[in-house]
C-alpha positions in Angstrom: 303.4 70.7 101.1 306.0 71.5 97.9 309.4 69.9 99.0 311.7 72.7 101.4 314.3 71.1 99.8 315.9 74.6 100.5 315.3 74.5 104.3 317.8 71.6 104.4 321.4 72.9 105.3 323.8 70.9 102.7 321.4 71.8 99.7 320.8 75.7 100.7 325.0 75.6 101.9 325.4 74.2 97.9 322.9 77.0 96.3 324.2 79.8 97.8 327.2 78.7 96.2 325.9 78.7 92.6 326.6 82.1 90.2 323.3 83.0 89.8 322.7 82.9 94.0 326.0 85.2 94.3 325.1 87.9 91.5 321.5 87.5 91.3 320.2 88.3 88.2 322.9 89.8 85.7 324.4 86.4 86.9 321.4 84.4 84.9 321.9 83.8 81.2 318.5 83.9 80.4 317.4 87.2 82.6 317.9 89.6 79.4 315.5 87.5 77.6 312.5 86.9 80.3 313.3 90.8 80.9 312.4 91.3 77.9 309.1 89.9 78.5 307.6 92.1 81.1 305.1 94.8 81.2 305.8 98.4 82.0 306.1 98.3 85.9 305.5 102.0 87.0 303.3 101.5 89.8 302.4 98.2 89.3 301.7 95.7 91.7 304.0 92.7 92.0 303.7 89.0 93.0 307.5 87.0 93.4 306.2 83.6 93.3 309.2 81.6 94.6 311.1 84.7 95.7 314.1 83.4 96.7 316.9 85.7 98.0 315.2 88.5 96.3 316.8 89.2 93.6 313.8 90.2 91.6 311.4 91.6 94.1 314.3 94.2 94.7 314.9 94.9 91.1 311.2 95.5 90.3 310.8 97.8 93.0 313.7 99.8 91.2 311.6 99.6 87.9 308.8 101.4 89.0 306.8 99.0 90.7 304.9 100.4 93.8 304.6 97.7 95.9 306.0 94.0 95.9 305.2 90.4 97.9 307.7 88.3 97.5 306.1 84.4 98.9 308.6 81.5 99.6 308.2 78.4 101.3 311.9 78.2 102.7 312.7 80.4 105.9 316.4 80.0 104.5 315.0 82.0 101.5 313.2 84.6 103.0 315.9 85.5 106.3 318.4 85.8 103.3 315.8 88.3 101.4 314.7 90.1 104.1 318.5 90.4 105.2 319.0 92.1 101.8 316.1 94.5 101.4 315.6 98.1 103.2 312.7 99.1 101.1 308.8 99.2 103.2 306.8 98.6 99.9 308.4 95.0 99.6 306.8 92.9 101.3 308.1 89.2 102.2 305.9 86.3 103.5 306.1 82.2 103.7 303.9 80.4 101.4 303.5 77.0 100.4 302.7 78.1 96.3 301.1 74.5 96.5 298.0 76.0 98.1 298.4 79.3 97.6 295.8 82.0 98.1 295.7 85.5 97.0 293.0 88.2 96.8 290.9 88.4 93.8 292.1 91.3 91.1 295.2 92.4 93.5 298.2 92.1 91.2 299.5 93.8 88.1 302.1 91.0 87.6 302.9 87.7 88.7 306.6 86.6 88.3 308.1 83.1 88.6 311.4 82.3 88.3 312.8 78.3 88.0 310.1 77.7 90.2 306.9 76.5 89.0 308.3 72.3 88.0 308.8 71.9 91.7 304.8 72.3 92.2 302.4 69.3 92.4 299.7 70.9 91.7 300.4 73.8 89.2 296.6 74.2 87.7 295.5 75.2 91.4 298.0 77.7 91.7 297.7 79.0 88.1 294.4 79.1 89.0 294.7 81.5 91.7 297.1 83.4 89.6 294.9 84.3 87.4 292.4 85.0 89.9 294.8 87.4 91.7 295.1 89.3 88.5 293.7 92.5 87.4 292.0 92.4 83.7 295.2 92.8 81.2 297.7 91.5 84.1 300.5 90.1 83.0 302.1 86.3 84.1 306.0 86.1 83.3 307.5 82.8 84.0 310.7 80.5 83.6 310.7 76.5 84.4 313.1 74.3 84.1 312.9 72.9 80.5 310.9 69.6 80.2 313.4 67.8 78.4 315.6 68.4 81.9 312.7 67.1 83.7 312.3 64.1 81.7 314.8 61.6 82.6 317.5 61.2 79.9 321.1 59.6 80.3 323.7 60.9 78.5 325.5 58.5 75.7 328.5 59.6 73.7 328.0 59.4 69.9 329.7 60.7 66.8 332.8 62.9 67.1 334.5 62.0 70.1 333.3 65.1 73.0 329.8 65.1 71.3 326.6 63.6 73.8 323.1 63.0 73.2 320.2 62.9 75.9 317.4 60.4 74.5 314.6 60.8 76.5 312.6 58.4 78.9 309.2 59.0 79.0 308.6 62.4 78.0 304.9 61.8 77.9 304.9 59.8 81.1 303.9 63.4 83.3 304.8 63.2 87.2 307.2 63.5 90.0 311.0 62.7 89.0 313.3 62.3 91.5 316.7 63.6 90.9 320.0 64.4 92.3 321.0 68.0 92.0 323.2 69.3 94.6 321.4 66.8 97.3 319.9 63.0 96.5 316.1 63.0 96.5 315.3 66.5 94.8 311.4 66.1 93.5 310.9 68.2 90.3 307.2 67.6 89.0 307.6 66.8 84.8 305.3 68.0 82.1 305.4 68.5 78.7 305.4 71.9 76.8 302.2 71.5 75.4 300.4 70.9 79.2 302.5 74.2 80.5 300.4 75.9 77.3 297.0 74.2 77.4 296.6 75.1 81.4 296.9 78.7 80.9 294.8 78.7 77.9 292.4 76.7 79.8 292.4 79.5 82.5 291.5 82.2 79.8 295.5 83.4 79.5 296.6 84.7 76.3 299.3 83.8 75.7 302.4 86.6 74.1 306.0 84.8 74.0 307.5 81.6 74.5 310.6 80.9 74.3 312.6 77.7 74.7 316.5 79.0 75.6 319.4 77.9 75.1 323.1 79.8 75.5 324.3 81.2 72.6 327.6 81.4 70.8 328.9 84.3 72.7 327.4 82.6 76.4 329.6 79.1 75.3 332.5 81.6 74.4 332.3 83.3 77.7 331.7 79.7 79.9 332.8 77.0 78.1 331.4 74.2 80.2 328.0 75.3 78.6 329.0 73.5 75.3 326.6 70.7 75.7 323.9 72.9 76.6 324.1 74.1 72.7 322.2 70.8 71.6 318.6 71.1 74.1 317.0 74.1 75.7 317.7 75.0 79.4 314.6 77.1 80.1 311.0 77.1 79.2 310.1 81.4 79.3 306.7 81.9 78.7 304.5 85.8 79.0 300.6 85.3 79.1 297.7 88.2 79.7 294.7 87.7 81.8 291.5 88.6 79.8 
């Protein structure tokens, strides 16, 4: 089973303390851009892979979409989305997105947000995605960048406040253990090009990709973003299923 890193009370105590957990999505820097990505949802049907509170599964519904299933594998996650949502056409249920299984041609759009590098085995699930997709379904998607998954260590160089990150193993693919907001936190790393070459594989095409990073006006507005600047945060990819 994908680590419930989530379903452990000091992490899930320290992420529902985060921005983005408290304002949902006008709280992510990057939701204007993956927004931009997605289809038309009037009536659409919606898959929330890695639902979370449900930030998105809500907002979707108020897009158009006619029915939503929002899939999770931490109970934390989905008593907190449930809690939040009075709406009969959204739908939540547990899942392990490790071995998940969806009906053939049953989805319009699949969504994933800063979920898919905690997955072992990504190709089976992509897999399935696609699967679960009707002809010209969409897949939206962010990840956490690979050079975030790739273990770096900061060094200070040049003008005094100015870091670099030199990589470790970028092509070395796998599981990286990390320390963010607990110790032991499993993220799986791959490079940009396997991310690409597995949905073309499946028979995506692949529209966008985009490799963010905050902007001027985002460092004027949070200024501890400043290092952020100099390597991209998020991965944001839109594919079609032929």
């Amino acid at each position: 089973m994908t680590q419930n890193i989530y379903d452990t009370e000091g992490f899930f105590a320290g992420y529902s303390r985060l921005p983005r957990s408290q304002g949902g999505l006008d709280a992510m820097p990057e939701w204007p851009n993956l927004r931009a990505m997605l289809p038309d949802l009037a009536g659409s049907r919606v898959v929330d892979l890695g639902c979370g509170f449900g930030w998105f599964s809500r907002w979707a519904r108020e897009a158009g979409a006619a029915r939503v299933l929002g899939l999770d594998v931490s109970q934390n996650m989905l008593a907190r989305a449930r809690a939040e949502t009075a709406d009969t056409a959204i739908a939540y249920e547990r899942a392990d997105l490790d071995r998940l299984d969806l009906p053939a041609a049953s989805f319009d759009l699949a969504y994933s947000a800063l979920t898919l590098h905690y997955l072992e085995h990504l190709d089976a699930m992509l897999a399935t995605v696609h699967r679960a997709l009707v002809p010209g379904g969409s897949l939206v998607f962010s990840a956490e960048h690979p050079i975030y998954t790739a273990p770096s260590t900061p060094h200070w160089v040049g003008e005094p406040g100015h870091r670099t990150w030199p990589l470790d193993d970028y092509l070395k693919e796998g599981p990286r253990s990390t320390d963010w907001l607990a110790k032991g936190v499993i993220k799986q790393h791959r490079t940009v090009a396997t991310y690409l070459n597995l949905l073309i594989g499946l028979g995506f095409a692949i529209r966008c990709v985009e490799e963010w990073g905050p902007t001027a006006e985002h460092v004027a507005e949070h200024p501890e973003w400043a290092d952020e600047v100099h390597r991209p945060a998020f991965l944001l990819v839109s594919a079609l299923r032929s």
